[in-house]
C-alpha positions, 0 to 999 in steps of 0.5 A, spaced: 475 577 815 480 579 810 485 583 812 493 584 809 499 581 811 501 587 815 493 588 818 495 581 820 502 583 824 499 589 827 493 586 829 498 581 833 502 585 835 496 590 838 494 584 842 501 582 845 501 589 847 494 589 851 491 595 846 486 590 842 479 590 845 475 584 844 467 586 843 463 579 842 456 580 838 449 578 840 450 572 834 456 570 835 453 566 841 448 560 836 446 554 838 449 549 832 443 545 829 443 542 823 450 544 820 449 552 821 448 556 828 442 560 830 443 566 834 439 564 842 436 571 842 434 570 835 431 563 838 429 566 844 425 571 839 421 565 836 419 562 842 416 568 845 412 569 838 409 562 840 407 565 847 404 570 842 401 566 838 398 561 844 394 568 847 391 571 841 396 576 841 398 580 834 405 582 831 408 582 825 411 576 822 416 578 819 419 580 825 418 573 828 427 574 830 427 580 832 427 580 840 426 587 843 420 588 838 417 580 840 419 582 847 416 588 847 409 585 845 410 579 850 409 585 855 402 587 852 398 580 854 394 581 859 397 580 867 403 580 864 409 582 867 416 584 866 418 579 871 414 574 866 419 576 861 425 576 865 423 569 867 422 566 860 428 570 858 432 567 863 430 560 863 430 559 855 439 562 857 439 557 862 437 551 858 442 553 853 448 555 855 450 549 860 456 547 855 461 552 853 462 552 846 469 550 842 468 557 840 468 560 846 475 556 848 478 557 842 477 565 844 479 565 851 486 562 848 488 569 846 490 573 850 485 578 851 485 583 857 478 585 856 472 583 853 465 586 852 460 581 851 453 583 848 449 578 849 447 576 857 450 569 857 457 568 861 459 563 856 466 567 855 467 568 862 467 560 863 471 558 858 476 563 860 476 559 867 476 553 864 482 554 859 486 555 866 486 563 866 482 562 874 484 570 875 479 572 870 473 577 872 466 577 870 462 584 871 455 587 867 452 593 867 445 594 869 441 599 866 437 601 871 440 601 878 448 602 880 451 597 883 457 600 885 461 595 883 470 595 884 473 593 878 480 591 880 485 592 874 485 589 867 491 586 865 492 579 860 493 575 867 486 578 870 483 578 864 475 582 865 469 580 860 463 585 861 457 584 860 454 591 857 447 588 855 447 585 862 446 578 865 442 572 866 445 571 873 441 578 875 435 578 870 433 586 872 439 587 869 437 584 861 436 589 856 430 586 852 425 591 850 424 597 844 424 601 851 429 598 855 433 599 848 431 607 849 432 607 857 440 603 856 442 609 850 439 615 855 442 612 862 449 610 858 449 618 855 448 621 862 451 616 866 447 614 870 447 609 872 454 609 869 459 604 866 465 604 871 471 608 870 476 602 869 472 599 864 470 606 860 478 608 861 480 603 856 478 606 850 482 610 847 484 612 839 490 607 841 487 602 841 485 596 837 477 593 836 476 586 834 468 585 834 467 577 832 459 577 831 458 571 828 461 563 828 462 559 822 458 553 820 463 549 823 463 553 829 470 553 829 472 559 824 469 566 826 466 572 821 469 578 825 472 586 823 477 591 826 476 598 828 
């Protein structure tokens, strides 16, 4: 990210007063091989591809990581379900996901009030609690059903991460087809289910948005922007 001394200073400052919202993207979770990251839902994309292969199954090659498309045909198997998908889904996170990465810790050292996480994992939350901020708060939402969740109030000592894309811990929750992707923008529209006042409160013209979608070669520098 190249910004000016002054860019710099007001981003600091946006921070230190809980006016900067961090949105991590779905590259920024990779799993480090061979000196660079792959991007898990990219990884995941590519495994379900091989079922595909396996069942005799048609896609396009081109779109091997591309995981709402790939999905998508992993439902046409015959006798496939959508719990099916889940379950492969959810078990390919689980294998993945049971360390948190340096860079999530690094992350949950700034003092961040909320941060919206667009991947399915909890990485964030984790190095949150582990980084000693135990107040922190973990919520998702789910497209499908309104959970009717509490959420108490954010604050840089009880710092919320939500999961808009939802969460492997609830796997009906997972935005993972082209139609479960035109399902979420038409329920996020009409509100129904809707995303929490306290969370959709927080966004206003006064704030800051860092989006950091992608992590360095190294894992210890990010690729990030503002708005």
């Amino acid at each position: 990210m190249h910004l000016s001394d002054r860019q710099w200073k007001s981003l600091f400052r946006d921070i230190e007063n809980n006016r900067c919202i961090l949105l991590l993207g779905p590259r920024f979770w990779a799993k480090q091989e061979l000196g660079h990251g792959r991007p898990l839902l990219e990884m995941l994309a590519e495994h379900l591809s091989t079922e595909l292969e396996a069942e005799g199954v048609g896609f396009e090659k081109r779109a091997v990581h591309n995981l709402p498309y790939i999905a998508q045909r992993f439902l046409s198997i015959p006798k496939i379900r959508r719990i099916d998908l889940e379950d492969e889904a959810t078990s390919f996170f689980f294998r993945h996901s049971k360390d948190v990465p340096e860079a999530y810790r690094a992350l949950a050292r700034i003092p961040f009030h909320l941060i919206v996480n667009t991947a399915p994992d909890d990485l964030i939350f984790r190095a949150l609690q582990a980084e000693g901020r135990p107040a922190a708060n973990f919520f998702y939402y789910n497209f499908k059903i309104d959970k009717g969740v509490n959420v108490p109030p954010i604050s840089v000592q009880n710092p919320l991460v939500f999961n808009l894309f939802g969460s492997i811990s609830d796997p009906e929750s997972l935005v993972l087809t082209e139609e479960n992707q035109v399902e979420f923008i038409k329920n996020v529209v009409r509100g129904n289910p809707p995303i929490p006042y306290q969370i959709m409160s927080q966004f206003d013209n006064r704030k800051t948005y860092l989006f950091w979608d992608s992590i360095s070669k190294t894992g210890t520098t990010g690729s990030c922007s503002t708005a």
